[in-house]
Residue frames relative to the residue before (quaternion, step in Angstrom):
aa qw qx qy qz dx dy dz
X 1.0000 0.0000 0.0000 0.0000 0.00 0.00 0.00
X 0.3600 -0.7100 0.5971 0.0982 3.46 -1.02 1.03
X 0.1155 0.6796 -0.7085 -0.1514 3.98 -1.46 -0.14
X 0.1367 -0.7215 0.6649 0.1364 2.94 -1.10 0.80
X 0.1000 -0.7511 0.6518 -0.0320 4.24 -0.44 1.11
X 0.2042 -0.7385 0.6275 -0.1381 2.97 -1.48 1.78
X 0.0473 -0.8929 0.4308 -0.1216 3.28 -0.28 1.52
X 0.2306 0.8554 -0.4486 0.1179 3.52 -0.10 1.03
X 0.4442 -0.6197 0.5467 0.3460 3.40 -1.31 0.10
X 0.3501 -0.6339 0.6263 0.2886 3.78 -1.04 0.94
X 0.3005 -0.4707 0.8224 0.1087 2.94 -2.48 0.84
X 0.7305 -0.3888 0.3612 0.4298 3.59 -1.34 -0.83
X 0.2586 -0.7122 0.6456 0.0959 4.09 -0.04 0.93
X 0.1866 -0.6191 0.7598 0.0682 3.41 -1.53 1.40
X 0.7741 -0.3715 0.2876 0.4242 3.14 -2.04 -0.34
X 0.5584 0.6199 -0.3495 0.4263 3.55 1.63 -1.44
X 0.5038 0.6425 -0.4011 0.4153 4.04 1.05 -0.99
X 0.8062 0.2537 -0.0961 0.5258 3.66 0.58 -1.31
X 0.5529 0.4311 -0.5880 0.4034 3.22 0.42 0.46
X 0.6356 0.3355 -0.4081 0.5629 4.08 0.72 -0.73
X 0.5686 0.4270 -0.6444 0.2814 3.86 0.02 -0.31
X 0.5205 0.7018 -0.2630 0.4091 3.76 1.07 -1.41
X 0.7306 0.3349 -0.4088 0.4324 3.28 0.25 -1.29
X 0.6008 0.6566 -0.2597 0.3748 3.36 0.88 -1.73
X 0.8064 0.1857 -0.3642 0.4274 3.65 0.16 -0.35
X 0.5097 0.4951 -0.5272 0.4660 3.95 1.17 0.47
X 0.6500 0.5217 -0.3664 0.4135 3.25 0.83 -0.17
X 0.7601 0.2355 -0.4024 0.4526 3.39 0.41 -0.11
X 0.4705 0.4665 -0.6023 0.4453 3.70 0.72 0.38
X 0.7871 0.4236 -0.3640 0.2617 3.72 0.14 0.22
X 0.4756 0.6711 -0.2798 0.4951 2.71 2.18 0.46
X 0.5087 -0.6356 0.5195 0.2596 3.53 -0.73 1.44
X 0.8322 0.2104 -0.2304 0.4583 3.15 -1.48 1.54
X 0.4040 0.6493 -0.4263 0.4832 3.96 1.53 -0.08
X 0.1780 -0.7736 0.5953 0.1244 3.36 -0.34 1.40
X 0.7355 -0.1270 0.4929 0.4472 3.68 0.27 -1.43
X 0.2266 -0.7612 0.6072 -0.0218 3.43 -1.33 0.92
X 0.0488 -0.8231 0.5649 0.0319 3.65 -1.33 0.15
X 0.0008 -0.8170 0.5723 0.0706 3.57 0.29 0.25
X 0.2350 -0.7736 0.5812 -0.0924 3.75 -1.69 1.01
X 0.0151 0.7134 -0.7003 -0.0211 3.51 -0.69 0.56
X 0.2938 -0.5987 0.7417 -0.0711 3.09 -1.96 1.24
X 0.2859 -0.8228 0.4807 0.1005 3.30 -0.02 2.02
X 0.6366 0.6319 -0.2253 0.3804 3.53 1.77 -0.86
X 0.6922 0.4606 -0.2626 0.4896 3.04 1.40 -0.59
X 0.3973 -0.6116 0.5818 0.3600 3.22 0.95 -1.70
X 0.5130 0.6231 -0.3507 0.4749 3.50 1.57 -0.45
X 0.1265 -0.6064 0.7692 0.1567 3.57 -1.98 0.51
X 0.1895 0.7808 -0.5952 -0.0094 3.24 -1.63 -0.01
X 0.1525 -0.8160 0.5568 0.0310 2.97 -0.79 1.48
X 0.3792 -0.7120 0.5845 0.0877 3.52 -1.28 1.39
X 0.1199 -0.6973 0.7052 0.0451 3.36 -1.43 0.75
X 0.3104 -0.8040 0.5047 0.0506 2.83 -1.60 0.81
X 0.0474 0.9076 -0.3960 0.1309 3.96 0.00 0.61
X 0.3147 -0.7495 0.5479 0.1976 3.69 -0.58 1.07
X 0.8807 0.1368 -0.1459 0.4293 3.73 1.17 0.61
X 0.7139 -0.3740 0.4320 0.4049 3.96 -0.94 0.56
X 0.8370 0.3705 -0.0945 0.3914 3.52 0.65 -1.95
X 0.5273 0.4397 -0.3883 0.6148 3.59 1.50 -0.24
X 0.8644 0.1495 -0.3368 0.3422 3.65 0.02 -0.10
X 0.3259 0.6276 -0.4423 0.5517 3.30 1.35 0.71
X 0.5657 0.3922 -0.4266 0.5866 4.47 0.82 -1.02
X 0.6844 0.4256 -0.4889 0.3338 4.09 0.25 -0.63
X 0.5539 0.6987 -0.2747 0.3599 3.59 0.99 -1.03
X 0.7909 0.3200 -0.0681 0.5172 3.16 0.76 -1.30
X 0.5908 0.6188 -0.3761 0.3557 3.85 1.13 0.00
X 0.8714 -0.3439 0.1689 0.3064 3.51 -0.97 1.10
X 0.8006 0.3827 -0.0030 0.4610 3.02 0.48 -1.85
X 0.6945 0.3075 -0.3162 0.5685 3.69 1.04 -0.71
X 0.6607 0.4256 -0.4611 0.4120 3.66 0.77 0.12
X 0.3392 0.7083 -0.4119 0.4622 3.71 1.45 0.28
X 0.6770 0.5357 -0.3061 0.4011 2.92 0.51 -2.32
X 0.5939 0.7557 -0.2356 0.1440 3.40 0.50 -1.92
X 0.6644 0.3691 -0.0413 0.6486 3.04 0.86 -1.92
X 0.7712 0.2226 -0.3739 0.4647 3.88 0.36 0.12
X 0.4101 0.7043 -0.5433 0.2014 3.82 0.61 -0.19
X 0.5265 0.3948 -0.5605 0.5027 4.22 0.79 -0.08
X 0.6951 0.4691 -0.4593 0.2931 3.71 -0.03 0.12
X 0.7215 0.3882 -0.1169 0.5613 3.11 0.92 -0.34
X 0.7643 0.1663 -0.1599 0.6022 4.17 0.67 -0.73
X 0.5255 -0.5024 0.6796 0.0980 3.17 -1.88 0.90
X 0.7608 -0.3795 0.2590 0.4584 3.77 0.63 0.85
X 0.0794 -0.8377 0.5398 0.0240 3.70 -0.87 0.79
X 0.0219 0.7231 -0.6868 -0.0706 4.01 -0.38 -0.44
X 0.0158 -0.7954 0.6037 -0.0508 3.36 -0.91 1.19
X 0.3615 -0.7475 0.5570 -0.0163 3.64 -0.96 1.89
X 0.0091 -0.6169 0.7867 -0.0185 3.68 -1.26 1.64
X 0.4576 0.7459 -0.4823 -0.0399 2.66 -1.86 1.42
X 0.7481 -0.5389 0.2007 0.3312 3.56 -0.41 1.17
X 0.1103 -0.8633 0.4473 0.2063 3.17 0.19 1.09
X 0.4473 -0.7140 0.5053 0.1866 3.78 -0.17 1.08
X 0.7712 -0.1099 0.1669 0.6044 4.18 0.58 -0.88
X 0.0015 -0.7503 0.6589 0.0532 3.25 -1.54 0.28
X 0.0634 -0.7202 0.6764 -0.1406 3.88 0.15 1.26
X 0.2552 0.6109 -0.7343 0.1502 2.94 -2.12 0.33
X 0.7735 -0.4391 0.3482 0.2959 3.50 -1.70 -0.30
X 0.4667 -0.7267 0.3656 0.3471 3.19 1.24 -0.27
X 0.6577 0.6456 -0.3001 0.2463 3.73 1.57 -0.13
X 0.5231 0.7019 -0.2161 0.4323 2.86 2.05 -0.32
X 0.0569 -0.8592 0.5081 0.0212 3.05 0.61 1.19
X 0.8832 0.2961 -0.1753 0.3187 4.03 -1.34 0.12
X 0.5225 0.5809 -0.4334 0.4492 3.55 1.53 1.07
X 0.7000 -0.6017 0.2273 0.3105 3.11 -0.78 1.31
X 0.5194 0.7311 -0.1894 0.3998 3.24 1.36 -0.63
X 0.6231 0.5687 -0.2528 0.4737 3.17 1.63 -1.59
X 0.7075 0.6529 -0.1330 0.2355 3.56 0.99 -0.75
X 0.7222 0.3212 0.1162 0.6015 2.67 2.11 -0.78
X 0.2303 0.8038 -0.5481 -0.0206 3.73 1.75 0.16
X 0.4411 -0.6109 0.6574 0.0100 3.28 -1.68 0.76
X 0.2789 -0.6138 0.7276 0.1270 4.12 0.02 1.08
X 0.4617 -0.4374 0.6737 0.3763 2.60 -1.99 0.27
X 0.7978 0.2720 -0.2323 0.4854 3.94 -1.63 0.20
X 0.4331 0.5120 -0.5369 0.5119 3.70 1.06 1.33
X 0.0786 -0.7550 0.6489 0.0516 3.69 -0.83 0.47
């Protein structure tokens, strides 16, 4: 399992802003191997960041390379205060078992799974 986490600082979002976020997250639910998403604000920082979730490189590579998030791309100084975005392999995923509806839950990862 892969995550790919997007972290940015916000500027002022228009209507055109939410329409590509929108498209962008129907689009990757229709992408083989799209596990699941979470998104997070840090009141200390001022930071958001929304996590994806993916059972491959090549499922979150088809989002990368689709229309709309290469739109977003070329417009994101209008809208974010700088961003820095973090692939990586999620190696295990343990816990209590009570957390029930995180993409994670769907997909547990052992340790010594790759």
């Amino acid at each position: 399992m892969y995550a790919s986490t997007f972290i940015f600082g916000k500027k002022q979002f228009d209507a055109r802003f939410h329409q590509l976020d929108q498209a962008i997250a129907e689009a990757a639910k229709t992408i083989p191997g799209y596990l699941g998403e979470e998104a997070w604000e840090n009141p200390q920082t001022g930071l958001f960041a929304n996590v994806y979730y993916w059972e491959s490189l090549d499922a979150l590579q088809a989002l990368m390379q689709h229309p709309r998030h290469l739109e977003a791309k070329q417009a994101q100084a209008e809208w974010l205060d700088g961003y820095e975005v973090i692939v990586s392999q999620v190696l295990r995923t343990y816990g209590d078992n009570r957390l029930t509806g995180l993409p994670t839950s769907r997909q547990r990862v052992s340790e010594g799974a790759a």
